[in-house]
Each structure stands twice: as structure tokens, then as C-alpha cells.
N, C-alpha and C positions, 0 to 999 in steps of 0.2 A: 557753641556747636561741638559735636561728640567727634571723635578723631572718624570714629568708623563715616560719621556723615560727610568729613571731608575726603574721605578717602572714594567715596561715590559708591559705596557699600549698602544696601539696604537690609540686607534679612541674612541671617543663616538660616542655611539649608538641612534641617532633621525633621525627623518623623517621615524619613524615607527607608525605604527597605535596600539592605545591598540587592545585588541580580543574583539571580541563581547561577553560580560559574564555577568556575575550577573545581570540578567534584567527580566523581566519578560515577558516570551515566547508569551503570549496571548497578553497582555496590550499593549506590546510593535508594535503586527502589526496592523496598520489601516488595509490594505486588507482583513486578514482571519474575524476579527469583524466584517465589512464590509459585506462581505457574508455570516456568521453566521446569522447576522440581518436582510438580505435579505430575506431568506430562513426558517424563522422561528425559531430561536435557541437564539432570544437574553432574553429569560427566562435564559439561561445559563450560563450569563456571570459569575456569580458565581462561580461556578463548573468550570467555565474555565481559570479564574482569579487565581483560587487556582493551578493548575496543571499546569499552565504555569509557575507560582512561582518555581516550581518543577525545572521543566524541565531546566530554564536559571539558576539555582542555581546549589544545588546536581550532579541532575541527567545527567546534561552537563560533571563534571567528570567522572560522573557514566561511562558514552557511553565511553567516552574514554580508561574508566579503561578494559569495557567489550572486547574491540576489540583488546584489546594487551593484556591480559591474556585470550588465547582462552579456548575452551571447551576439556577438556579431557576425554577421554575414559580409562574406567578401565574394561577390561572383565569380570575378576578375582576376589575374594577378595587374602587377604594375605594366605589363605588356599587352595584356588585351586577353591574355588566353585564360581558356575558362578551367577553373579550378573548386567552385563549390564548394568552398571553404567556410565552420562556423567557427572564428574562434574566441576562447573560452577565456575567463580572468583564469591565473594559474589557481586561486584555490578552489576554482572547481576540481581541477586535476588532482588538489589534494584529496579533495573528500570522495573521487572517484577510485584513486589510489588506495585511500587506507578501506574501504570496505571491501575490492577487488582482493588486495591479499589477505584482508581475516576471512574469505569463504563466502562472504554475501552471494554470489552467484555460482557456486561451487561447491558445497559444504557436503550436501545431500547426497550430491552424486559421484562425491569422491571418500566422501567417511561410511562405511560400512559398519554401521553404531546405529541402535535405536537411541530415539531421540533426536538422530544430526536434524530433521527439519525442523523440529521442537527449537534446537539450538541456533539454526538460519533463521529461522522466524525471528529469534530475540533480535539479534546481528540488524536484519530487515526493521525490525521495530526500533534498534535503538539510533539506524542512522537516521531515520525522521527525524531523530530528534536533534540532528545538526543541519539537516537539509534534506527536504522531501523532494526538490525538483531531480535531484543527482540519483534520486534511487528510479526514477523513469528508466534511464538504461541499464542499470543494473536489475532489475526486476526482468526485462526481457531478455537480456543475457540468463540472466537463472531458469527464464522459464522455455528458453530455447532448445534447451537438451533435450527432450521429447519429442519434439518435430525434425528436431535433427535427425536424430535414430532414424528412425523411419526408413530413409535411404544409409544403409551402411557404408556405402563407396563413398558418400559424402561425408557422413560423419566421422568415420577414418581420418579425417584430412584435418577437420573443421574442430572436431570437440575436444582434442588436446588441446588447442589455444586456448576455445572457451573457456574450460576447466581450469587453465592454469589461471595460477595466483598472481599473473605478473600484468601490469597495466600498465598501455601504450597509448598515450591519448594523441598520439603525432599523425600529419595528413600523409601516410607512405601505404603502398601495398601493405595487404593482410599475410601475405606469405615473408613477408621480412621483420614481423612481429611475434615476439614469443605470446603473448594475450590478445586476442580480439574482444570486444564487445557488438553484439546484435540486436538490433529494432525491429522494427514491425511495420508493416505498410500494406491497412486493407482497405482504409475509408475511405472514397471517391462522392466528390461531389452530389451525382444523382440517386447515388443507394441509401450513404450512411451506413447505419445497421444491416441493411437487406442488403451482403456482400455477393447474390446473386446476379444483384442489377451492373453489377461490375464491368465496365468497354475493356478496362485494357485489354490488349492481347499479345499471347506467346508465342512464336513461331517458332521450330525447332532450327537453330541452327545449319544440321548435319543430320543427324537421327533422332527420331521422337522416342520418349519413355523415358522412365526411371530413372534419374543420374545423369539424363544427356543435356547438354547446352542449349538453351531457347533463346531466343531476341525480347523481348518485353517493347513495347509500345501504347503510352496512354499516361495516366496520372493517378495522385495518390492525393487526396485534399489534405488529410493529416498525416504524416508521416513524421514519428517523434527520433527528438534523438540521432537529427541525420550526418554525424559524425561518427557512425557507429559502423563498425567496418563491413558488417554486409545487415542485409533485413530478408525475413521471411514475409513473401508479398502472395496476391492472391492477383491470379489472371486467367480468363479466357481463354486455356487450349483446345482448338477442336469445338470450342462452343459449349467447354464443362470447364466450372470454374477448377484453377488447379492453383497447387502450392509451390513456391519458387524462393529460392536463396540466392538476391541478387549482392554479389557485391560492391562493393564500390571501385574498386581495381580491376581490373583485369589481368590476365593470370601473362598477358607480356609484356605487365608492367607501363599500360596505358589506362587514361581514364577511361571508368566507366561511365556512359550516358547518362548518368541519375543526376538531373539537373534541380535544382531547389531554384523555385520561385519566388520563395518570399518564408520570412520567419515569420509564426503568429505574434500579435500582439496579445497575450492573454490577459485574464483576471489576476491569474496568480500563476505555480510551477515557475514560476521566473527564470530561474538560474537554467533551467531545463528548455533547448531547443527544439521547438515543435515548428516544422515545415511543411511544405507543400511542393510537392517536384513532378518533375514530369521525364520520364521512361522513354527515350529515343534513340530506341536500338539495344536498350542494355541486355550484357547478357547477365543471366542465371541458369541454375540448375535445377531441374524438377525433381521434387522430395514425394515421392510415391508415386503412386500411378495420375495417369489424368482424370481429371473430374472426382479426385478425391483431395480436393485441396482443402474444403472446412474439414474434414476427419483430420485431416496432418492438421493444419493452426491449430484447430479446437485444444488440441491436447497443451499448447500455450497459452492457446486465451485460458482455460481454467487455472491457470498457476499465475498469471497476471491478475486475472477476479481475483484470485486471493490475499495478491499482496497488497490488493486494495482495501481487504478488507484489514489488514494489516497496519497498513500507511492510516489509515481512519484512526484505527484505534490507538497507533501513535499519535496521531493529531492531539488525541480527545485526554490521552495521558499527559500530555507536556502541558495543553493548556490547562488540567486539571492542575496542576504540578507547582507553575506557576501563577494560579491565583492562589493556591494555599500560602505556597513560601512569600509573594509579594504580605499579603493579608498577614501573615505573620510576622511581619516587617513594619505594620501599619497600626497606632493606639488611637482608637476613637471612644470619646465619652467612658473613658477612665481605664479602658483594659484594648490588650491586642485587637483590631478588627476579626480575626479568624478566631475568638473566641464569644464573640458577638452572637446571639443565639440565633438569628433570623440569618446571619452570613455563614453559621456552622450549618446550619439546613442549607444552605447552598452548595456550599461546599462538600460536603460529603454524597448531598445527589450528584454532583459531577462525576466524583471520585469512582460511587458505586455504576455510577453509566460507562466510565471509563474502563474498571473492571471487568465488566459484564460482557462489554467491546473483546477488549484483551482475551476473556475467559475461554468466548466460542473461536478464536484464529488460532489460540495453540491448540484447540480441541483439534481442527483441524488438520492443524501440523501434526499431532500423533496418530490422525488418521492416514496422512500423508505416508508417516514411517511406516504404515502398516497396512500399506494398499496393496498387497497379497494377498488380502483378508476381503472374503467377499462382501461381505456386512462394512465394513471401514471404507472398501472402494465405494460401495451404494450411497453411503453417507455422504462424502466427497461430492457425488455427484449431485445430491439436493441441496447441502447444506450451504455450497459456497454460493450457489445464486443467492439463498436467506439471507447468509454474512453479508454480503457486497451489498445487496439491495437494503438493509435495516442499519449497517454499522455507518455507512458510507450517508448517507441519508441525516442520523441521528449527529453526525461531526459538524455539519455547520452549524445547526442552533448552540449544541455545546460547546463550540470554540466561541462563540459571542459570548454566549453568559459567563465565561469565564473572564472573556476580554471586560466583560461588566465591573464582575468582583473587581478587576484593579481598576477602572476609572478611563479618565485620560489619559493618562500615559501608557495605558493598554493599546489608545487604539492609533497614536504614532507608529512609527514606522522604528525607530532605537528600539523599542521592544518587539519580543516573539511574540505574541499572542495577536497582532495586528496581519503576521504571515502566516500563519495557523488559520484563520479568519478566510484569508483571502485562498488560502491552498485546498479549505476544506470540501469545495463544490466539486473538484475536478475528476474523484475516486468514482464517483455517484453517475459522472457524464461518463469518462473513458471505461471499455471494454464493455460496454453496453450500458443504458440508460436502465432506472428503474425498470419500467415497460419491460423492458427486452427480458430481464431477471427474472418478474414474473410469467410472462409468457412461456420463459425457458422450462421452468418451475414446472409451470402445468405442463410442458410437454411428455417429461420426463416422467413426473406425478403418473400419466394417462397411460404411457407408452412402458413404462420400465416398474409392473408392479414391487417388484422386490428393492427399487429404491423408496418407494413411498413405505414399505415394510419396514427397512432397515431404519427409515428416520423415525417412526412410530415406536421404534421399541428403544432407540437411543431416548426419549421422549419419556418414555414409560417406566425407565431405572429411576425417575425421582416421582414417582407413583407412592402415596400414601406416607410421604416426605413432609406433606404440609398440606392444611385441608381446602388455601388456597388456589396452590395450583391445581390440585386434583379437580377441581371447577373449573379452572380455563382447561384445561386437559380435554375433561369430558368434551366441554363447547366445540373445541376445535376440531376433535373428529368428529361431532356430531356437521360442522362445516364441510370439513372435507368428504362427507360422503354426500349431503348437495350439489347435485352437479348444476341446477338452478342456474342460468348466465353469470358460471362461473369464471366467463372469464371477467365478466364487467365487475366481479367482488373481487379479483386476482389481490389486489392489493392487500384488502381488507386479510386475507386469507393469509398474505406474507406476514402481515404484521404480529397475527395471532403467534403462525410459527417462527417467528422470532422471537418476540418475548417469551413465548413458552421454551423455547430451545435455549436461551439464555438461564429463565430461570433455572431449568433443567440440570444446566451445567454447572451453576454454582450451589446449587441445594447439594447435587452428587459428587461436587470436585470441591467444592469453596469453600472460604472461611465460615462460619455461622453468621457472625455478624453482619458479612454482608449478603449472604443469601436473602435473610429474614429482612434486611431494607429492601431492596429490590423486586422479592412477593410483595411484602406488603405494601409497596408503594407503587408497583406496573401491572398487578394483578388484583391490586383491591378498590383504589380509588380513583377518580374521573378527571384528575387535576393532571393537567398540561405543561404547566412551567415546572422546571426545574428548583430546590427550594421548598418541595412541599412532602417531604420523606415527614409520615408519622411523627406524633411527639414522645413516643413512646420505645423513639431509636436511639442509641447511642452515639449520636451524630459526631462527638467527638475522637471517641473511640477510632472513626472511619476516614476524618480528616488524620488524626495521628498515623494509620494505617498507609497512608498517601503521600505524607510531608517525607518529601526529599532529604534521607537520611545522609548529609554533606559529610558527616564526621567517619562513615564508614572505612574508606579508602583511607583515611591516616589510622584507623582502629587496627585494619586488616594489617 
């Protein structure tokens, strides 16, 4: 008997790949750099260099630590009185801390620099990639400052904290905090979507209008994030739905009525608190007039759609990221797996869909910098419904096939690509359902001819670029000017303008190589799975282009 056999030893453990860790999240991708610098943001690399460090260090534990010790609910204290407490494992705290002071929700609206959104985007895109539940209230804190404005007597008060870089995640008044964070609460049981059909109601305190105190009564079915110091909620004044900044304190330093019912059990968003409360007497302040409450939120759902489309296409980067580096890790039948010719076609359709994801959300963010520009605003307005409703969509088959490329141990829970998987549905549900994207689409398309112009000519600068797209090109306005029960084709109609807008972006912004796989493979052929990019592509070329450059950070 061999010593290893009495020692109760069976096998060594090789032809495993290490984990993609200690690297440094930013340095390490050519691609996001890539269109950082595209796009205006490579003032950044600083700022992004630093929190990438974060991110492939710490805060890569951090995520993990977040989504298996979840959020607990405590109604109660030990004496019976009601306190509406979630609390958190401390690295959630972390990972809400470090993205708070690099700018994640503050960047844009405090750096007077083109590019700073280009450069929050990256920040946005690169804490996905330590934890996408944590970026739920950060994401609505960023896209709070908009709806805030609105009422100046309020935002006065309210958006130096926002803005500040300082994180407070303790159960105390918002006025005894140098930072606050803000959620959202529009979706009630019987609407959903149609935040028309909305019961609760606002009573004015003292005096009605603008800034004055109302009473709030009624419920919120979804209400994320409810450890966040106040939310922008939508009610019933007068019998016109209106916008409201309720918070959680009261300003003598007594609770406010915003009671949570119950925390969801979700699919995934794990580490992220999603509740249900109910509104018994809380006060708020009214942010505009009454019965302009979707004009005030709207101006944050659009910046929330986009950080969806954002969070997606972080999804679809990590799990692209990690089946290459795993596969590069792995020798099957005499050479590396990720050199395998039918696994390198796999792999690089990921990479170029991950890309392509990526390409149109900083297009975006430079739209974003440059929404003084009437053409840049009109774009914004069509394109983020396209993004949200195609990127958000296209991430959960992508994070599977990636989970594929590594096997079983993809789809445990010790690896990422198993929370990737399960995170990727939720962009696609929250701030509106496909449906609602397109409907929105046409409204806009019907109602706001100078947006359907502005996206037509953003469309038309890779005109005569490749003789491909100039054929989906043609097709698709020869679509959009059939109004034929257009809205039962709405979908059809998104799809076109998405991949057309995609390719668009990368023929006029992108590398060659991968513009030329992504025409020729979304615009020429009828194949479905992932895996089937031309044989006549450099498929290596575009894995190389995507592997996780780990050595960079000790280079730099």
C-alpha cells in the first residue's frame, strides 16, 4: 500500500485554473479603457485606477461576503417599539462606503469636466463587478439629483449630503449625517407600471404646494433599498398623482411612519434590500407642483434605465471575463481549453456582445455630458429605452453561456458566474418591463418628431461603413415609417434598432476587429446561439482583446 493510500489521500488536485483575484479591475481591462478614452473620460484614469484597485482586492471579498450573509429585518427593538430596522453584514457597508467616496453617485454633478459621466459610468460599471445588489442604492442616490432640483427650498437642504463623499449607513436622523442615501417608492400592488392607478394619498399638513409638508397614507409593494435615508415616492394629492420626498426621520427627531412589511425573497440582488411598507401618516415634502409628480421622478427613472443598462453590461463583461481567464486555466485534448477552436468561437461572441453592451452605455454617458446639445438630449431620450430594453434582455442568456464555458463549477455558488446568472433578470424587470420600453419608444418616436430625427442621423454616421449594415439600415426605416399595428411589431422594431445602433457604434467608435464580427455575425446570419461568429473572424485576436490583463497594476 502507497503512503498517499494510507494517508486516505486519493488524487491531486491540477488542471485547475487559479480565480481571477488580486488585480486591479480597471488596469486590468483593455476594453472598458478603451471606451473610457473614446468617449471622453480618459482625464480619469486616476480616479479609476484607484477603485479598480478596490474592487479586484477587498471589495471582491466584500461581494461575496454581502450575498451570503443577507439583509435582516428587525421590526422591533428588544422592548416592543417599532424601529424598522434592515441590518446589513458590515461588508455591505464596505462596498457601499468605497464607491460613495470615489463619486459613484456624485461625480457628474460635482466635477465640471467633460467626460465626468463617461468617468461615473466606468466607477458604475466597475462596482458590478464586486457586487451589483449594493449599486440598487447607489444608483438612486446618483439619479436623485434631478428630481431634487426641481424644488430649490428642498434641495438646498437635501443635496449637499447627497453629493457628499461621505457614507453613513447608521439607523439615526438624516440631519445628523454628513451623507445621505435615497430610494424610490412608486410600485403599488394594483398599478405596477400604470403609477396612475396609485391609492396612496397626501394630505397637506399645514399648507398645500411646492416645499410644504403633506401626511402620506397607503403602500408601496416594492420599495428597494429601505435603509435609505429618505425616497422620492409618487401619491395622490388632490386626486393628481404628485412627487414626494419622504423621509425616514422626522425633522424632531421622531420616527417616521414608513413601516416595512416584509423583505422580498428574491431570485437574486441578494445582498440588496427590497421591501414592502406601508405609509401611516408619514410626512414629506412636495417636489414641484401637484399633479406633476411623473414629470419630477421621470427625470430619475431615466438615469436609473440607464444604469440598468450599465449593470447588464457589467454583468455580461465579468461573465465574459471569467469564462476566458477560467478556460485559460483549463488543457483539454493536448492545448489550453480557450484555445480550442469551437470554445474560441464562443468565446469571443461573448466578448464582442459584451463590447457591443459596453459600447452603446458610454455612448450614452457622452450624451449625458453633453445634454445641452439639442441633438445629444433627443438621443438620450430614445436611446435609453433601446439600451435598457436589448442590453438588459441579451445578459441572461449571456451570463449562462458563459456559466457554460466553465462547467460545474460555474454553476455553484464559490464562483461568480452562478450570481451573474441569477442577478441578470432583475435590470430587464425593474424601472419598467420590456413592454413598458417599447411602448415608451413609440410614444416618444410619434410625439417628439426631432427625437426619432436625432436617432436617425446618430444611425446614419456609419452609413456606407460596410455594405451590411447599409441593408439593415435601409430595412429599418423602411419599418419605422409602417405604422401597420405597429405597436403589436414594437418589439420587432426595438430589436432592429438596437442592433443597428450597436453596430453603428462600433463601426464609427470601435476597434475594426470587432465591429467586422458583430456586422457580420448580427447582421448577416440567422444563427441564434452564441458560438457561431464567421470562420473567417479572428476569433482569437478578440478573446486576447478581453483576457483580464492581471499583470497590468504590478506593470503600471
Amino acid at each position: 500500500m502507497t503512503s498517499s493510500g494510507m494517508s486516505g489521500e486519493t488524487h491531486q488536485v491540477f488542471n485547475q485554473p487559479q480565480p481571477l483575484e488580486h488585480y486591479n479591475a480597471f488596469s486590468a481591462d483593455t476594453v472598458l479603457q478603451y471606451w473610457v478614452n473614446k468617449f471622453g473620460g480618459e482625464w480619469g484614469h486616476e480616479i479609476l485606477t484607484g477603485f479598480g484597485h478596490g474592487i479586484g482586492h477587498d471589495l471582491q471579498t466584500a461581494g461575496f461576503l454581502a450575498n451570503k450573509h443577507l439583509p435582516d429585518f428587525q421590526p422591533h427593538d428588544r422592548f416592543g417599539r417599532r424601529v424598522d430596522q434592515v441590518d446589513y453584514h458590515p461588508a455591505y457597508h464596505q462596498l457601499m462606503q468605497h464607491a460613495v467616496e470615489h463619486g459613484h453617485c456624485s461625480l457628474p454633478w460635482t466635477e465640471d469636466k467633460a467626460g465626468a459621466h463617461v468617468v461615473r459610468g466606468a466607477i458604475a460599471f466597475l462596482h458590478s463587478h464586486a457586487d451589483p445588489g449594493s449599486g440598487c442604492p447607489l444608483t438612486m442616490t446618483f439619479a436623485s439629483v434631478p428630481a431634487l432640483s426641481v424644488q430649490p427650498d428642498i434641495a438646498k437642504i437635501w443635496l449637499p449630503k447627497v453629493l457628499a463623499r461621505a457614507y453613513d449607513g447608521s439607523n439615526k436622523p438624516w440631519f445628523e449625517k454628513n451623507g445621505v442615501t435615497i430610494g424610490m417608492a412608486m410600485t403599488e400592488k394594483q398599478g405596477g407600471s400604470d403609477v396612475r392607478a396609485n391609492t396612496t394619498v397626501a394630505v397637506p399638513v399645514d399648507n398645500e404646494g411646492p416645499g410644504q409638508l403633506y401626511s402620506l397614507t397607503g403602500h408601496k409593494w416594492f420599495c428597494s433599498a429601505p435603509m435609505c435615508d429618505a425616497f422620492l415616492v409618487l401619491a395622490q394629492a388632490n386626486d393628481n398623482i404628485s412627487c414626494f420626498l419622504v423621509p425616514r426621520w422626522r425633522e424632531d427627531g421622531s420616527k417616521n411612519p414608513v413601516h416595512i412589511q416584509r423583505l422580498k425573497n428574491k431570485l437574486g440582488n441578494k445582498s440588496n434590500a427590497s421591501s414592502e411598507i406601508e405609509f401611516r401618516g408619514a410626512h414629506g415634502w412636495l417636489l414641484g407642483e401637484e399633479g406633476r409628480g411623473i414629470n419630477t421622478i421621470i427625470q430619475m427613472v431615466a438615469l436609473t434605465r440607464y444604469d440598468c443598462m450599465l449593470g447588464s453590461s457589467a454583468l455580461m463583461a465579468q461573465a465574459a471575463k471569467e469564462a476566458i481567464w477560467h478556460t485559460s486555466g483549463r488543457a483539454v485534448f493536448g492545448k489550453n481549453l480557450h484555445e480550442q477552436p469551437l470554445m474560441l468561437n464562443v468565446l469571443a461572441d461573448l466578448a464582442v456582445e459584451a463590447e457591443a453592451a459596453l459600447a452603446i452605455s458610454l455612448r450614452i454617458a457622452k450624451a449625458l455630458d453633453n445634454s445641452h446639445d439639442s441633438h445629444e438630449a433627443a438621443l438620450i431620450r430614445s436611446s435609453t429605452a433601446i439600451g435598457k430594453y436589448w442590453i438588459c434582455k441579451r445578459a441572461v442568456q449571456h451570463t449562462y453561456e458563459a456559466m457554460e464555458c466553465i462547467g460545474g463549477v460555474g454553476y455553484v455558488e464559490e464562483n461568480i458566474t452562478s450570481r451573474l446568472y441569477r442577478e441578470a433578470p432583475v435590470n430587464a424587470i425593474w424601472e419598467g418591463s420590456g413592454n413598458v420600453q417599447c411602448l415608451d419608444l413609440l410614444r416618444v418616436l410619434q410625439r417628439e418628431p426631432a427625437t426619432l430625427k436625432a436617432l436617425l442621423h446618430e444611425l446614419s454616421r456609419a452609413s456606407k461603413k460596410h455594405p451590411l449594415y447599409d441593408k439593415a439600415y435601409a430595412e429599418l426605416c423602411a419599418a419605422l415609417e409602417d405604422t401597420t399595428n405597429i405597436e403589436l411589431r414594437a418589439r420587432q422594431l426595438m430589436e432592429k434598432l438596437a442592433i443597428c445602433w450597436q453596430a453603428a457604434t462600433l463601426l464609427v467608435y470601435g476597434d475594426n476587429i470587432i465591429a467586422e464580427a458583430f456586422v457580420s455575425s448580427r447582421l448577416a446570419n440567422t444563427f441564434h446561439q452564441y458560438g457561431t461568429l464567421p470562420d473567417d473572424i479572428d476569433v482569437a485576436a478578440i478573446v486576447k482583446r478581453a483576457m483580464p490583463n492581471v499583470r497590468a497594476e504590478n506593470e503600471a
